[in-house]
KEKOL-355825 format. One record per residue (C-alpha): residue in one letter; x negated, y, z; chain; residue number from 1. Coordinates in nm, 3 decimals. Example, Ala and Ser with C-alpha at 12.3 -4.5 7.8 and 13.67 -1.06 7.14 Angstrom:
2
+---+---------+---------+---------+---+-----+
: r :      xx :      yy :      zz : c :   k :
+---+---------+---------+---------+---+-----+
: A :  -1.230 :  -0.450 :   0.780 : A :   1 :
: S :  -1.367 :  -0.106 :   0.714 : A :   2 :
+---+---------+---------+---------+---+-----+
This chain:
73
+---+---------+---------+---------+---+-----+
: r :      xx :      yy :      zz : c :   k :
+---+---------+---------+---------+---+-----+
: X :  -1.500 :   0.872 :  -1.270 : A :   1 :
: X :  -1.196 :   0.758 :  -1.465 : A :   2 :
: X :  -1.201 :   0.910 :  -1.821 : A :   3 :
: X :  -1.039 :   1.188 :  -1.934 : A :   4 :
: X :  -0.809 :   1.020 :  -2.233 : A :   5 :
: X :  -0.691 :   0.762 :  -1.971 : A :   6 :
: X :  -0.451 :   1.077 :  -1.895 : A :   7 :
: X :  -0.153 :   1.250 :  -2.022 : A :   8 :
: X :  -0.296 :   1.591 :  -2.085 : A :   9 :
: X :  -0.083 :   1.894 :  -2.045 : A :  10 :
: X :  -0.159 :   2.211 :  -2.131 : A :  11 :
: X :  -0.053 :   2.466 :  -1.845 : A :  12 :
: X :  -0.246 :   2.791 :  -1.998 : A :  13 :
: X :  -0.406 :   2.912 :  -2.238 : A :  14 :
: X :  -0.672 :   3.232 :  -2.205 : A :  15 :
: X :  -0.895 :   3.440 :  -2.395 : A :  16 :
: X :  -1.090 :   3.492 :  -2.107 : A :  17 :
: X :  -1.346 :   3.212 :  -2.024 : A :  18 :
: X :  -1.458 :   3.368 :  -1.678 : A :  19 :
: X :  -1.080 :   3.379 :  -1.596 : A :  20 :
: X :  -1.030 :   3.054 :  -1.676 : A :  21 :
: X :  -1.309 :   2.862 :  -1.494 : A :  22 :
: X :  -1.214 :   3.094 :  -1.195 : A :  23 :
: X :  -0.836 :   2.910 :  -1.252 : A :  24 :
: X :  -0.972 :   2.610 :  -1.290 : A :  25 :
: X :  -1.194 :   2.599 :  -0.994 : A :  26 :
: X :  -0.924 :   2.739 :  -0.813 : A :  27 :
: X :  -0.709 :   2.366 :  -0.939 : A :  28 :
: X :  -0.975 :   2.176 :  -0.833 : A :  29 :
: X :  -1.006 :   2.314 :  -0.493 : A :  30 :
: X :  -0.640 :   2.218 :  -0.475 : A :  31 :
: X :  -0.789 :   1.876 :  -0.565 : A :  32 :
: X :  -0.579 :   1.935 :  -0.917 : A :  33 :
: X :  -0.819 :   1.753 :  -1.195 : A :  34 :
: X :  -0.849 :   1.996 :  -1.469 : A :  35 :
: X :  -0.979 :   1.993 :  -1.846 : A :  36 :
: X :  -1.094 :   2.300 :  -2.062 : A :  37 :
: X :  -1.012 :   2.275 :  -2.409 : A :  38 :
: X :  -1.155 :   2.412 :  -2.687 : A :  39 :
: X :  -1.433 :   2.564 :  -2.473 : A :  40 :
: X :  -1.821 :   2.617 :  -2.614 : A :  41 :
: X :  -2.118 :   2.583 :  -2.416 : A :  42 :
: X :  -2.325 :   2.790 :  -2.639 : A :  43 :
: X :  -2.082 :   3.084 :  -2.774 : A :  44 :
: X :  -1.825 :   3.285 :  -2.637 : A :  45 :
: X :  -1.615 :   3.440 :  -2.913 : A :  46 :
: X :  -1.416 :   3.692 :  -2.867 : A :  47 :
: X :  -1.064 :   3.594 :  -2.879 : A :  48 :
: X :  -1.084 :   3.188 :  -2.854 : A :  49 :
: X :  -0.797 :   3.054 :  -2.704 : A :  50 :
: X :  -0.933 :   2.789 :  -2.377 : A :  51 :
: X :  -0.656 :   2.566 :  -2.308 : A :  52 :
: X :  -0.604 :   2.493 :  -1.948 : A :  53 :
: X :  -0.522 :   2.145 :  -1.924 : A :  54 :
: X :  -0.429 :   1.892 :  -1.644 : A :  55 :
: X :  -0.289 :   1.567 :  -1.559 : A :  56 :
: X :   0.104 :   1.525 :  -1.613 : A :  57 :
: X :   0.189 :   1.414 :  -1.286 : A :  58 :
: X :   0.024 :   1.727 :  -1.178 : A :  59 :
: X :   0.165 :   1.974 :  -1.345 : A :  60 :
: X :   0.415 :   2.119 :  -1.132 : A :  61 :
: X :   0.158 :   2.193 :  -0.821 : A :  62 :
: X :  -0.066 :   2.361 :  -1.065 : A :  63 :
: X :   0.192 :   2.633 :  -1.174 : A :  64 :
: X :   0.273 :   2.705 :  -0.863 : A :  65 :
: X :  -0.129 :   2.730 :  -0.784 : A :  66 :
: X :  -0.177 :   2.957 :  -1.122 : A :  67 :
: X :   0.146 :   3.141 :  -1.071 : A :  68 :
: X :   0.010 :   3.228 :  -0.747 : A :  69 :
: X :  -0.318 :   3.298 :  -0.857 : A :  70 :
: X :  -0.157 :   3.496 :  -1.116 : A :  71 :
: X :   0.039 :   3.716 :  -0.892 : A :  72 :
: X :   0.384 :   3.595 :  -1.057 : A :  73 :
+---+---------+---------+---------+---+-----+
């Protein structure tokens, strides 16, 4: 697997809600959209922590229109 600062990063959202997020995510990769969580924590959840939901420039337009959907926008 190629690593992750081989790529132009782009941040598409950004959540308070970890669950929300993976679910997002998951939702990406499905799509077969690479994703990256940003400022995540494996060990504590804090209570208004902003996750940035990042993924590869040249994908960023087919993710929107996956989150958008996802969304309900």
């Amino acid at each position: 697997m190629e690593a992750y600062h081989e790529y132009q990063w782009v941040t598409v959202r950004t959540y308070t809600d970890r669950i929300f997020a993976d679910l997002i995510a998951n939702e990406l990769k499905t799509h077969g959209v690479e994703t990256y969580l940003a400022n995540t924590s494996n060990v504590l959840i804090i209570p208004g922590d902003r996750i940035e939901l990042k993924v590869k420039e040249s994908d960023v337009d087919f993710a929107l229109e996956i989150i958008e959907e996802q969304e309900g926008l």
